[in-house]
Biopython code that builds the backbone (N, CA, C, O; Angstrom):
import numpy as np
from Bio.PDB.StructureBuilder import StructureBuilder

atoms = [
    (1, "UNK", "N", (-20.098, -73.209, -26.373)),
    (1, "UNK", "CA", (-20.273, -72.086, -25.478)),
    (1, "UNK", "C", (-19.961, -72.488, -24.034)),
    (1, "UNK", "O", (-19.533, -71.637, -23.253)),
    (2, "UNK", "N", (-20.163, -73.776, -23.646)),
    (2, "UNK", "CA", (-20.143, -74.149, -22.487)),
    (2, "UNK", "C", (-18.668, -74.267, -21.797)),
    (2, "UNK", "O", (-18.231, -73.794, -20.748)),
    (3, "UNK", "N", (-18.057, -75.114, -22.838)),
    (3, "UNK", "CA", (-16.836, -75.431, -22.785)),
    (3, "UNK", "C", (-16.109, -73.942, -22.574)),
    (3, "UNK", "O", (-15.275, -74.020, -21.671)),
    (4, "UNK", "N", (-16.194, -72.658, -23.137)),
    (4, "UNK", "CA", (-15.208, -71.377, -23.250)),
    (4, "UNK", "C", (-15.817, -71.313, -21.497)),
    (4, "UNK", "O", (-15.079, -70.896, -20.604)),
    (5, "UNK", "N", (-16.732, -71.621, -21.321)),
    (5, "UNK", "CA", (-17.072, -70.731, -19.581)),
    (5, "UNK", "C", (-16.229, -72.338, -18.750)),
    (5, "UNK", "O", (-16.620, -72.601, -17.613)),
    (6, "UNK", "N", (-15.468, -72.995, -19.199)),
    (6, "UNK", "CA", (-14.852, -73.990, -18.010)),
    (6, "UNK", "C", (-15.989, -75.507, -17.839)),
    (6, "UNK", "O", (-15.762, -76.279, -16.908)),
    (7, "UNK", "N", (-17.127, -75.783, -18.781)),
    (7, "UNK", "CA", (-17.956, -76.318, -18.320)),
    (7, "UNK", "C", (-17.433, -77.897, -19.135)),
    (7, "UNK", "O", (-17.283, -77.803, -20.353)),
    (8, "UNK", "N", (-17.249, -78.852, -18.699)),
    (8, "UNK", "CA", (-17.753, -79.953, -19.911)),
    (8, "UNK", "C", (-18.727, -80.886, -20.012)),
    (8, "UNK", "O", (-18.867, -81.812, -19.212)),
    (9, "UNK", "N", (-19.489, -80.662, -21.072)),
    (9, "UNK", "CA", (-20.707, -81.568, -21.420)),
    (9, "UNK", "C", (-20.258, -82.008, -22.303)),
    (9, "UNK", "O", (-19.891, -81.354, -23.279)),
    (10, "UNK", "N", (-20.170, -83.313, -22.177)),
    (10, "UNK", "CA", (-20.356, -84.341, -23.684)),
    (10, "UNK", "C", (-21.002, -83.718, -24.329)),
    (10, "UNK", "O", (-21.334, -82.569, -24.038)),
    (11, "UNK", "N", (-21.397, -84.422, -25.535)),
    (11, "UNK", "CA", (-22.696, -84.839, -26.242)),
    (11, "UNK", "C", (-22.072, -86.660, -26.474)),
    (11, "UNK", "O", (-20.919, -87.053, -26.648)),
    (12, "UNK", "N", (-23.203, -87.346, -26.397)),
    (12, "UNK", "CA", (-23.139, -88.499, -26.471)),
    (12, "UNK", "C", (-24.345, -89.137, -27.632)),
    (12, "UNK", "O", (-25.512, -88.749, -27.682)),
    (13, "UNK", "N", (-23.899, -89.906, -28.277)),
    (13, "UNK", "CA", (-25.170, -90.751, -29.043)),
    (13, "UNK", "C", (-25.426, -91.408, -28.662)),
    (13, "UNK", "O", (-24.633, -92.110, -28.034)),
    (14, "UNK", "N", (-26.707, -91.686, -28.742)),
    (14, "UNK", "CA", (-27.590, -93.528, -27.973)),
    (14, "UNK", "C", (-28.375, -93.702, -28.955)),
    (14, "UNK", "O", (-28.726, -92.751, -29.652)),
    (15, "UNK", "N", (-28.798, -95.000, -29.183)),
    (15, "UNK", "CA", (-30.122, -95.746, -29.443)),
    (15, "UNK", "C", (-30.961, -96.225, -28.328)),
    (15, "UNK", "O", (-30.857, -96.863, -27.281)),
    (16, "UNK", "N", (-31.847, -95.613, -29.049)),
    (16, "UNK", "CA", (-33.625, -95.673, -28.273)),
    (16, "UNK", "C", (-32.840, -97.332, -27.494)),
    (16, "UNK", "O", (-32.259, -97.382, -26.410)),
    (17, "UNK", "N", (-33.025, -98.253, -28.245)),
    (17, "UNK", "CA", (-33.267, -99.624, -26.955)),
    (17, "UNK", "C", (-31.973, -99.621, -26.381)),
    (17, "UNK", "O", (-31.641, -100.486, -25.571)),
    (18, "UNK", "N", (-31.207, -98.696, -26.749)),
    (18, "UNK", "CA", (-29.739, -99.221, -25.471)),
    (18, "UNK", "C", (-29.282, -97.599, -24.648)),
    (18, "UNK", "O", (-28.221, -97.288, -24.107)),
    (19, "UNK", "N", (-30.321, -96.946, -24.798)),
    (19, "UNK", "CA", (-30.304, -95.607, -24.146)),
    (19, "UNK", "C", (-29.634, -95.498, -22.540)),
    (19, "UNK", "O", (-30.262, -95.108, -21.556)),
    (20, "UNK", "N", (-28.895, -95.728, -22.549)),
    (20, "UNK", "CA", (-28.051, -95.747, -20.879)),
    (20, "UNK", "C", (-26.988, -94.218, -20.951)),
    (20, "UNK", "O", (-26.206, -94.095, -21.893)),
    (21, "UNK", "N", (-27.068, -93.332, -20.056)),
    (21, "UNK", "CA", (-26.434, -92.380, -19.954)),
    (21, "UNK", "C", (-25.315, -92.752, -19.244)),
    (21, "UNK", "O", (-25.325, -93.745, -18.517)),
    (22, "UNK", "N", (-24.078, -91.846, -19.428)),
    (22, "UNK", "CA", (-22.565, -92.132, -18.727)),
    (22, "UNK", "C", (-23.095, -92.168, -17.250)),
    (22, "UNK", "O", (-24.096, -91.538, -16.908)),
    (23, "UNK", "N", (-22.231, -93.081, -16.254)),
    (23, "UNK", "CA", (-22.024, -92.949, -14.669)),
    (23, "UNK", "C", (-22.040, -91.342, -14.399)),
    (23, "UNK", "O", (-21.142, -90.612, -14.818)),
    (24, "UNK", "N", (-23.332, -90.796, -13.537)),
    (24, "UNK", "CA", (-23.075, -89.388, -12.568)),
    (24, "UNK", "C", (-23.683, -88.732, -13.340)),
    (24, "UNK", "O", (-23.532, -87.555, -13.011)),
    (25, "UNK", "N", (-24.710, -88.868, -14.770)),
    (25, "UNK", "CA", (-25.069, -88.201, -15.577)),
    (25, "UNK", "C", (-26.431, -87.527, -14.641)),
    (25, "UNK", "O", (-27.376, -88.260, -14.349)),
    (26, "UNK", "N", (-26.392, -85.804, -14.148)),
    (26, "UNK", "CA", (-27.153, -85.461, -13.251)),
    (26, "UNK", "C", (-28.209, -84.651, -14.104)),
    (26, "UNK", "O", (-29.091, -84.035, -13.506)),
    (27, "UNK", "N", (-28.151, -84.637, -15.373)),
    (27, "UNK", "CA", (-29.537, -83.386, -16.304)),
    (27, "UNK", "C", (-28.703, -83.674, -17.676)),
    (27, "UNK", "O", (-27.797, -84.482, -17.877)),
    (28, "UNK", "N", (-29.349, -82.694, -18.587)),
    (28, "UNK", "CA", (-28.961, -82.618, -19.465)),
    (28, "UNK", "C", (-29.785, -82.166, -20.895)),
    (28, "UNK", "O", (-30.917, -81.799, -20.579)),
    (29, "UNK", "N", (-29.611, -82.098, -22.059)),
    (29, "UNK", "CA", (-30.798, -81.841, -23.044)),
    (29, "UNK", "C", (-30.668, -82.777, -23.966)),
    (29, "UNK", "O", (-29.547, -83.202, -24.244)),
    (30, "UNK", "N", (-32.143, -83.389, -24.778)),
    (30, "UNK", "CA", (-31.939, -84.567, -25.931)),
    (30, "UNK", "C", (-32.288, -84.138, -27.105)),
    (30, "UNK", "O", (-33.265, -83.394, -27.021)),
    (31, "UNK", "N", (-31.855, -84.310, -28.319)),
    (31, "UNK", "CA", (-32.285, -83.261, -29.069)),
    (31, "UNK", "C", (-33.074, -84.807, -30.149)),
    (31, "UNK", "O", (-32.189, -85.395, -30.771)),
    (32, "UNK", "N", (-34.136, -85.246, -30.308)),
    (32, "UNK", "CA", (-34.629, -86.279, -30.577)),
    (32, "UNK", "C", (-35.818, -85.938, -31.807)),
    (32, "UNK", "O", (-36.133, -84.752, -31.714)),
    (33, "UNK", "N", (-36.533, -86.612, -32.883)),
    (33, "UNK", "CA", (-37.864, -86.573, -33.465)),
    (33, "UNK", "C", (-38.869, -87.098, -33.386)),
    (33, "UNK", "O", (-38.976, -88.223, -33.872)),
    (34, "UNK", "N", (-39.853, -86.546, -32.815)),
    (34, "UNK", "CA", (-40.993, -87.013, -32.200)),
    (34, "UNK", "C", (-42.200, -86.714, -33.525)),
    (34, "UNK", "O", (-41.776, -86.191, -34.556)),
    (35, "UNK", "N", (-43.296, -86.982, -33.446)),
    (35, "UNK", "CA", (-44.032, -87.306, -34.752)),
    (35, "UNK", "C", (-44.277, -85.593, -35.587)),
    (35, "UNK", "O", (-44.437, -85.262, -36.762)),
    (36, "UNK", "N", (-44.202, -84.842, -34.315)),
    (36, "UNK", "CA", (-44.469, -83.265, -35.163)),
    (36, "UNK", "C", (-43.117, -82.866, -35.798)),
    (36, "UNK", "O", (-43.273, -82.086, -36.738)),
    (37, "UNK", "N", (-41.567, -83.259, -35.483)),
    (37, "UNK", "CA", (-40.603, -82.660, -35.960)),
    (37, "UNK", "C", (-39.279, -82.982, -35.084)),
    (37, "UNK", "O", (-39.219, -83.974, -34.358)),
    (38, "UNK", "N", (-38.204, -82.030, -35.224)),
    (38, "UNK", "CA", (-37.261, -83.086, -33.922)),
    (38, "UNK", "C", (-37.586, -81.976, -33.037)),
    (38, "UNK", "O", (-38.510, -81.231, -33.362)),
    (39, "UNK", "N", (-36.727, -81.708, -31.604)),
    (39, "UNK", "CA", (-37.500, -81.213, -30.552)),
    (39, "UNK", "C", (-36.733, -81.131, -29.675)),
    (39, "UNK", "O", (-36.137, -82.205, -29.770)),
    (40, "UNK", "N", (-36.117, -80.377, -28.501)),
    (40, "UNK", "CA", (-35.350, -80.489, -27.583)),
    (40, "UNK", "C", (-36.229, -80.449, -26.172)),
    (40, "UNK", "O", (-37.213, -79.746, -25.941)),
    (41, "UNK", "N", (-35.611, -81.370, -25.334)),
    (41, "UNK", "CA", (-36.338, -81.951, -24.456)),
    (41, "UNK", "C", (-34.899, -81.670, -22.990)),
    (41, "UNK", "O", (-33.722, -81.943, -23.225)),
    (42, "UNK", "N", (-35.277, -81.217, -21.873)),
    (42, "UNK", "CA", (-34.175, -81.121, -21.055)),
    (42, "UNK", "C", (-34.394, -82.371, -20.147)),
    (42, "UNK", "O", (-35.293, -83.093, -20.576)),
    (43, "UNK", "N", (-33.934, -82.710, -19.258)),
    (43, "UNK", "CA", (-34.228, -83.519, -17.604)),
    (43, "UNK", "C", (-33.022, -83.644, -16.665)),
    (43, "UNK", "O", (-31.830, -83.367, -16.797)),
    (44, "UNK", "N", (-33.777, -84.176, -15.642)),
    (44, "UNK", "CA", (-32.847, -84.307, -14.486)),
    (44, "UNK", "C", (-33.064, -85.484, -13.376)),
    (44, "UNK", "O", (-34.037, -86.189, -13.109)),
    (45, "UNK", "N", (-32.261, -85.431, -13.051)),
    (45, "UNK", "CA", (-32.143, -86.918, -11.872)),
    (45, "UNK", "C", (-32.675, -86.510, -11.066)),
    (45, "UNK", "O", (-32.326, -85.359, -10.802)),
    (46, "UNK", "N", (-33.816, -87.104, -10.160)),
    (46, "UNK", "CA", (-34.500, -86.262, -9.266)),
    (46, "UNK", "C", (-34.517, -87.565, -8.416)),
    (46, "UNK", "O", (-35.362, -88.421, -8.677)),
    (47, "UNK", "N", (-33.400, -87.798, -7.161)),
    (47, "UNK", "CA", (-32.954, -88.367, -6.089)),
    (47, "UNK", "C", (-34.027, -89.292, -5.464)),
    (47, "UNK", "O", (-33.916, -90.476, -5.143)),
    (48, "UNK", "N", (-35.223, -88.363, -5.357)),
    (48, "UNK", "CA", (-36.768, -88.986, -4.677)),
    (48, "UNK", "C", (-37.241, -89.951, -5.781)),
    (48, "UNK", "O", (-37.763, -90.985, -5.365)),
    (49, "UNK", "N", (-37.186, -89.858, -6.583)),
    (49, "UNK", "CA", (-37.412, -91.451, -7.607)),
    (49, "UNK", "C", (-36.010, -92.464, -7.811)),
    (49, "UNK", "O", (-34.840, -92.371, -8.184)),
    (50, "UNK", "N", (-37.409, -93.932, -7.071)),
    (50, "UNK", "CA", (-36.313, -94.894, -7.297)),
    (50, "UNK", "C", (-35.958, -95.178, -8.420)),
    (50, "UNK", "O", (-36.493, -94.481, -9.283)),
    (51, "UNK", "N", (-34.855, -96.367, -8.985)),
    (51, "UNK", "CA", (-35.016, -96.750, -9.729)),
    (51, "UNK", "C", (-36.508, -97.718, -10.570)),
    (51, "UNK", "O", (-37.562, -97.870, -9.953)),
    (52, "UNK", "N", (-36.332, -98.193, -11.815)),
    (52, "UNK", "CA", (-37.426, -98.897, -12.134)),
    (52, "UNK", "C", (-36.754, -100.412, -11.624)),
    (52, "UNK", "O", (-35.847, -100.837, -10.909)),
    (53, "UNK", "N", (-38.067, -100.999, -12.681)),
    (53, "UNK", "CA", (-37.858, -102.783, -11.835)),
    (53, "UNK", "C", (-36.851, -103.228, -12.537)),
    (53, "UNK", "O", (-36.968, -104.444, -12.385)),
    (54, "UNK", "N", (-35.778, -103.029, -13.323)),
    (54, "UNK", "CA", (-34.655, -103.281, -13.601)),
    (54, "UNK", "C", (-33.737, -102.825, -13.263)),
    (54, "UNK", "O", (-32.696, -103.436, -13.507)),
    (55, "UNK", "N", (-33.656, -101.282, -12.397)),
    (55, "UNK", "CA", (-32.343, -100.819, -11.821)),
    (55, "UNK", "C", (-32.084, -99.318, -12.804)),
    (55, "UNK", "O", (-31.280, -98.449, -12.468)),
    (56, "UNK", "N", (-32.912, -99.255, -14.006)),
    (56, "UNK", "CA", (-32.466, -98.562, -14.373)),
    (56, "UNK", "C", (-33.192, -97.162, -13.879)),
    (56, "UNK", "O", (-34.378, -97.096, -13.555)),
    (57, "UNK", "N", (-31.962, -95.692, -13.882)),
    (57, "UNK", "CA", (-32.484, -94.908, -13.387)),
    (57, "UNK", "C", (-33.763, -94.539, -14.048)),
    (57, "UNK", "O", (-34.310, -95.167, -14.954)),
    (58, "UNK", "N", (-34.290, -93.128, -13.320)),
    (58, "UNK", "CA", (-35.562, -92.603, -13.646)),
    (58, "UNK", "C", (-34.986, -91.129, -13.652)),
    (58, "UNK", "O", (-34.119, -90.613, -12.946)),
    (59, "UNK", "N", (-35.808, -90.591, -14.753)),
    (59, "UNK", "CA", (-35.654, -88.994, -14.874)),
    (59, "UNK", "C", (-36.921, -88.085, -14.853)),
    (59, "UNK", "O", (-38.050, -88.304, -15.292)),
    (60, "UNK", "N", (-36.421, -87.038, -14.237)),
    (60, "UNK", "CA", (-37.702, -86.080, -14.497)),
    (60, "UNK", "C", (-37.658, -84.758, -16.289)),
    (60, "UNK", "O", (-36.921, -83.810, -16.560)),
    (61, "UNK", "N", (-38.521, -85.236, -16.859)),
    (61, "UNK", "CA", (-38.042, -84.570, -18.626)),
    (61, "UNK", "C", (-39.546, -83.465, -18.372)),
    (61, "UNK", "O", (-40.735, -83.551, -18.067)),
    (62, "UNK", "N", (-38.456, -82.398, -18.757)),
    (62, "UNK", "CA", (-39.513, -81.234, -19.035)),
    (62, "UNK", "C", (-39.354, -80.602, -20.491)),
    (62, "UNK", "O", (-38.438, -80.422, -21.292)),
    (63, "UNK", "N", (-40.805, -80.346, -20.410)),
    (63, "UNK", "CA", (-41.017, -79.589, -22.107)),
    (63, "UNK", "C", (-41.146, -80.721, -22.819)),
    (63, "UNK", "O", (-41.300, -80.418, -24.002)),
    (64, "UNK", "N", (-41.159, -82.320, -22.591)),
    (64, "UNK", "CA", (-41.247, -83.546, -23.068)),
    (64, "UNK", "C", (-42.441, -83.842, -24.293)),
    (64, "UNK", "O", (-42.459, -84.250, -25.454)),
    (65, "UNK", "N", (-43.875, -83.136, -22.767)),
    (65, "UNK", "CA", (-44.861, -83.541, -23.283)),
    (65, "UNK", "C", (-45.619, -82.450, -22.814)),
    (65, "UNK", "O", (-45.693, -82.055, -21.650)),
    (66, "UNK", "N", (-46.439, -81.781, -24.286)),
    (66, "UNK", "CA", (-46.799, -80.419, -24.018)),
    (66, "UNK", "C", (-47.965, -80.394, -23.027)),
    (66, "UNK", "O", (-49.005, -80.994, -23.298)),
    (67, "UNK", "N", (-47.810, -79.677, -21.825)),
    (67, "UNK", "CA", (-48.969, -79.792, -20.794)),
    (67, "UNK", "C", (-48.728, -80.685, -19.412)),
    (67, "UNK", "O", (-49.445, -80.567, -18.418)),
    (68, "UNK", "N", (-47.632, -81.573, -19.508)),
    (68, "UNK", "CA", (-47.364, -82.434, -19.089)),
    (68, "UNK", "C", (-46.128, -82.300, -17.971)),
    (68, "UNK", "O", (-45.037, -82.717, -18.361)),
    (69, "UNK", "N", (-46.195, -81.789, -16.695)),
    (69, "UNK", "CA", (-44.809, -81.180, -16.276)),
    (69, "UNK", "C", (-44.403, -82.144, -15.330)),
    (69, "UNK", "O", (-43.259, -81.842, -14.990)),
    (70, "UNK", "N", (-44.775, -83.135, -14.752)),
    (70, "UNK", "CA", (-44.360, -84.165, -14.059)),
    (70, "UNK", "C", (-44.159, -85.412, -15.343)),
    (70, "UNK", "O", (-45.045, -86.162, -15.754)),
    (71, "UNK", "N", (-43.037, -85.367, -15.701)),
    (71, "UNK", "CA", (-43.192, -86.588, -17.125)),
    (71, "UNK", "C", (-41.813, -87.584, -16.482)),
    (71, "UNK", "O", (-40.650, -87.313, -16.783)),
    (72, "UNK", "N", (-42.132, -88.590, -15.693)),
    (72, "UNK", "CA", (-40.933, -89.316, -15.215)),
    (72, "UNK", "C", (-40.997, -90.448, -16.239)),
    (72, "UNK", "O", (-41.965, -90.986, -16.776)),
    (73, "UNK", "N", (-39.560, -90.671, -16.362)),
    (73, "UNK", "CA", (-39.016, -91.910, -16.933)),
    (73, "UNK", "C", (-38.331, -92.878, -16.974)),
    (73, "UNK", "O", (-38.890, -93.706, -16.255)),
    (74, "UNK", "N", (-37.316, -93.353, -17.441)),
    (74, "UNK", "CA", (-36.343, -94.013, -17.738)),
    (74, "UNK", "C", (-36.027, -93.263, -19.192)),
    (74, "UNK", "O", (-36.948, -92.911, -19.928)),
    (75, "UNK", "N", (-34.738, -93.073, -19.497)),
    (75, "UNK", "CA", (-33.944, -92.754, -20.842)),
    (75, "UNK", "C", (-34.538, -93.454, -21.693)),
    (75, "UNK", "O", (-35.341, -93.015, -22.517)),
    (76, "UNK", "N", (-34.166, -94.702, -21.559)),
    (76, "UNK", "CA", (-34.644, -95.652, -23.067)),
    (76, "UNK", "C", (-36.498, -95.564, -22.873)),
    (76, "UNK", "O", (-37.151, -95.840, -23.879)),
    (77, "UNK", "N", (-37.229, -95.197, -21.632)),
    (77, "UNK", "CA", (-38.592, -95.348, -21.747)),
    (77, "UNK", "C", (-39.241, -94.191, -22.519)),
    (77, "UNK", "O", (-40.201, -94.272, -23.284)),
    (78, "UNK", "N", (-38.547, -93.112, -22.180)),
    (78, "UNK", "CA", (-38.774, -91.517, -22.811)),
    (78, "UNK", "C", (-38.210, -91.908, -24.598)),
    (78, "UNK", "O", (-38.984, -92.000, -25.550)),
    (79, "UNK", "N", (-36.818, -92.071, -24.659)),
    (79, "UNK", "CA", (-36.725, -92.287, -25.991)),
    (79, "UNK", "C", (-37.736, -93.269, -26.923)),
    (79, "UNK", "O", (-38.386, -92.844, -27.878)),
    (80, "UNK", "N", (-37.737, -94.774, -26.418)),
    (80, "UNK", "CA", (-38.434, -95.609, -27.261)),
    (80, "UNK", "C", (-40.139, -95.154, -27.322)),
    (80, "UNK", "O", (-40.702, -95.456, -28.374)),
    (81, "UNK", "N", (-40.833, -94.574, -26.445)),
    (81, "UNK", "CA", (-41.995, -94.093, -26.360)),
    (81, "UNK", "C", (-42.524, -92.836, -27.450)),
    (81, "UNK", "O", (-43.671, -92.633, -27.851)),
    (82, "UNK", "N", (-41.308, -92.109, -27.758)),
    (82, "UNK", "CA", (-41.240, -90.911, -28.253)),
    (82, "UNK", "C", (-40.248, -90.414, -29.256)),
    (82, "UNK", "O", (-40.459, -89.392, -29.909)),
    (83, "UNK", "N", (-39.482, -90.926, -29.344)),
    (83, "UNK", "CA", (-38.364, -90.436, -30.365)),
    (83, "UNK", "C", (-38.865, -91.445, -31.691)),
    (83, "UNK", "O", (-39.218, -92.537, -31.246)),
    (84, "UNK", "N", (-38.974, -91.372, -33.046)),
    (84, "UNK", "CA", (-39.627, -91.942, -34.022)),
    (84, "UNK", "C", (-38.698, -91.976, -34.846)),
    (84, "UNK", "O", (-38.925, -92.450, -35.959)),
    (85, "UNK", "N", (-37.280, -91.432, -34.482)),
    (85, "UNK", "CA", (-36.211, -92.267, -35.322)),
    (85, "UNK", "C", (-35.561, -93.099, -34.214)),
    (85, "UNK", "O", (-36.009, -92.967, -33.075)),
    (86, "UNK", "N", (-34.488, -93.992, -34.450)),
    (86, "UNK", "CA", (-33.700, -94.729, -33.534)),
    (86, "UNK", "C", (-32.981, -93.765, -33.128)),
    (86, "UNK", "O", (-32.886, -93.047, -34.123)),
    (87, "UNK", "N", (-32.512, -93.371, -32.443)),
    (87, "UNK", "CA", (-31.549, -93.065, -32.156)),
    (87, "UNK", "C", (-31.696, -91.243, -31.530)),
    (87, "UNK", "O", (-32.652, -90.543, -31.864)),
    (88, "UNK", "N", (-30.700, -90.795, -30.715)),
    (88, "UNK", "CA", (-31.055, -88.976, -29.944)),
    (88, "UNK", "C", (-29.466, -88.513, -30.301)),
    (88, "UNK", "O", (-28.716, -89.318, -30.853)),
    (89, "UNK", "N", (-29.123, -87.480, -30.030)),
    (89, "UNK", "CA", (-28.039, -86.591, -29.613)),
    (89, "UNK", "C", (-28.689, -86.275, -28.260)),
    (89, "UNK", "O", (-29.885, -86.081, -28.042)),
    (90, "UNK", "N", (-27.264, -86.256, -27.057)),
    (90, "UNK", "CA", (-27.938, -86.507, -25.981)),
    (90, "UNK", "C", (-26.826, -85.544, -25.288)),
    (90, "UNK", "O", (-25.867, -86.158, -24.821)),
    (91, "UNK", "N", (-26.801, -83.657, -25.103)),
    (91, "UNK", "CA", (-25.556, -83.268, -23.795)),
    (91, "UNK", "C", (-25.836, -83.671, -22.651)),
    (91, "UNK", "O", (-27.003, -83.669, -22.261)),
    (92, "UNK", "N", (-24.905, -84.061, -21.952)),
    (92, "UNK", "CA", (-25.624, -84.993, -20.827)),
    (92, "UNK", "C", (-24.571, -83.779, -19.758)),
    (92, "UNK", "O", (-23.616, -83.176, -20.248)),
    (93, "UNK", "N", (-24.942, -83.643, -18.483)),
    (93, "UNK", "CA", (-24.516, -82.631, -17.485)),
    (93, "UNK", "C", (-23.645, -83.823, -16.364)),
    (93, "UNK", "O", (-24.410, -84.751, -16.101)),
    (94, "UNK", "N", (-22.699, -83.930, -15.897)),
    (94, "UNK", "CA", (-22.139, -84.384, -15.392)),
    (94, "UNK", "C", (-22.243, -84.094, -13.926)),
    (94, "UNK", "O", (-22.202, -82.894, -13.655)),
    (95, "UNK", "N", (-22.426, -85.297, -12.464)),
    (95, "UNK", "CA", (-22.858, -84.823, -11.712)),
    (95, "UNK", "C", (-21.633, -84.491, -10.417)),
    (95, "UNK", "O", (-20.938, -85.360, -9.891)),
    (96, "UNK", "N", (-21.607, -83.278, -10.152)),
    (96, "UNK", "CA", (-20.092, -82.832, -9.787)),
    (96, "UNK", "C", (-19.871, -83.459, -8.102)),
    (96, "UNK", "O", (-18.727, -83.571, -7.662)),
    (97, "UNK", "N", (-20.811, -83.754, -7.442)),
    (97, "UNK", "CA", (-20.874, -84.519, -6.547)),
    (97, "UNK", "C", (-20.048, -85.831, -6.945)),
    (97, "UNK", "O", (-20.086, -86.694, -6.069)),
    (98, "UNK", "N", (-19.441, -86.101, -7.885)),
    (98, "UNK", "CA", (-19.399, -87.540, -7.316)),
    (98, "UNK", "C", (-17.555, -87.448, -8.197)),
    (98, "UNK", "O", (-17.009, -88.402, -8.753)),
    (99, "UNK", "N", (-16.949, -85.965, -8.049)),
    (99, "UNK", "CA", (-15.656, -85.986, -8.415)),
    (99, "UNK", "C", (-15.377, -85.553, -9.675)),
    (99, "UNK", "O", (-14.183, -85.535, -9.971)),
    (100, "UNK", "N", (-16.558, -85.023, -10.905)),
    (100, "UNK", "CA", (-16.491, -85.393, -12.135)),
    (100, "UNK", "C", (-16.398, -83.803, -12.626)),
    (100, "UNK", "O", (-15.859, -83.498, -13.690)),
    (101, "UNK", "N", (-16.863, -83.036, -11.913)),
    (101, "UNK", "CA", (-16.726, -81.246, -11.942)),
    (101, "UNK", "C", (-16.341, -80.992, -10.910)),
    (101, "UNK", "O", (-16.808, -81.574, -9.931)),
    (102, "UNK", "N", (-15.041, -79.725, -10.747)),
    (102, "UNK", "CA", (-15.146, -79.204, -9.644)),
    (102, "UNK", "C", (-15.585, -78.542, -9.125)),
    (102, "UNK", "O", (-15.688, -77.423, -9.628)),
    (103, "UNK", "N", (-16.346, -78.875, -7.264)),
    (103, "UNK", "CA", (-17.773, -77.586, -7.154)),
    (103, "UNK", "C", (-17.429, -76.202, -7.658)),
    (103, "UNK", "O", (-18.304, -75.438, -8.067)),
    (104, "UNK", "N", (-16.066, -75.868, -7.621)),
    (104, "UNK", "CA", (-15.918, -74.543, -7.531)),
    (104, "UNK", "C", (-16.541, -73.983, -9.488)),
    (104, "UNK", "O", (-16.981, -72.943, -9.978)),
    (105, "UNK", "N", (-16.332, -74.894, -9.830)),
    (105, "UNK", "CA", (-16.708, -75.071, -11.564)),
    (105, "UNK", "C", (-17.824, -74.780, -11.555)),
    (105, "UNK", "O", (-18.184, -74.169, -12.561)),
    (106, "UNK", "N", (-19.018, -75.075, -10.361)),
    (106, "UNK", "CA", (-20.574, -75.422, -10.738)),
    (106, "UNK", "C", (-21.379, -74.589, -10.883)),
    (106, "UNK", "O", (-20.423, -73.814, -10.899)),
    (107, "UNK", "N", (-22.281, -73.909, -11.018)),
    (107, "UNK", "CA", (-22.584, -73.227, -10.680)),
    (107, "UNK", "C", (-23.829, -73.503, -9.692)),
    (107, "UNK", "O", (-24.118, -72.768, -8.747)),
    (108, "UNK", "N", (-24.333, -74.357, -9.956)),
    (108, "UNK", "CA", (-25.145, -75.273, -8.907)),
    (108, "UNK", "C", (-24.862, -75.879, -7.467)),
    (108, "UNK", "O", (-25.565, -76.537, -6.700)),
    (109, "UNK", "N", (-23.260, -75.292, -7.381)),
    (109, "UNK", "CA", (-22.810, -76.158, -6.128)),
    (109, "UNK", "C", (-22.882, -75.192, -4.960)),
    (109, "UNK", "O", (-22.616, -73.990, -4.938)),
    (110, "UNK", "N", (-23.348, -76.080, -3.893)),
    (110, "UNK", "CA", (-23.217, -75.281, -2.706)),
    (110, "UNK", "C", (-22.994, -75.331, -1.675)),
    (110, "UNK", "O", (-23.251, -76.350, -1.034)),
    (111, "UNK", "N", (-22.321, -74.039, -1.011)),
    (111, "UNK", "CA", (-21.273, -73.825, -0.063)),
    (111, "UNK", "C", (-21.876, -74.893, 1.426)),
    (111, "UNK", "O", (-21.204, -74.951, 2.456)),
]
sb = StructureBuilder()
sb.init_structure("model")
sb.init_model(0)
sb.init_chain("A")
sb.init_seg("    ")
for serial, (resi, resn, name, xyz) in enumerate(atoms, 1):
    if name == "N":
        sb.init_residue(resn, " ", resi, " ")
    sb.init_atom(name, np.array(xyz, "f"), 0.0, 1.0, " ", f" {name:<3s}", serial, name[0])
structure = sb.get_structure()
């Protein structure tokens, strides 16, 4: 659906311990199984969080954890914590700031 409106989102596969999203990856949805069933989970890069003590980014995941609306992470910390198979389907949103969409494409972009 995305793709007919001009948009491109991957979908990408990861495993829980090597969970690293593509360069500029700015949101996106994980579609993962957590102990009640599998589950779609959205997030986003939220600029005001540093990285962790390895460099790797941090995300803000909503709908993650029911009740829970500040749920920051790391990818592989959200997956390995929560996903109960190895492995997610992951559309990842590409972040058009940095050349990869054109603003005029975005709908998020602004003038």
């Amino acid at each position: 659906m995305m793709k007919r409106h001009g948009y491109r989102m991957p979908i990408v596969f990861r495993w829980n311990k090597k969970a690293r999203l593509p360069e500029g990856t700015s949101a996106g949805i994980i579609y993962y199984c957590h102990k009640d069933g599998f589950h779609f989970v959205t997030f986003y890069a939220d600029e005001s969080l540093p990285p962790d003590a390895g460099g790797e980014a941090r995300f803000r995941f909503l709908n993650g954890i029911g009740g829970k609306g500040n749920h920051f992470d790391t990818m592989r910390g959200f997956l390995t914590g929560h996903n109960v198979i190895p492995f997610a389907l992951i559309l990842v949103w590409p972040d058009w700031r940095r050349g990869i969409i054109p603003a005029a494409k975005n709908p998020t972009a602004m003038d």
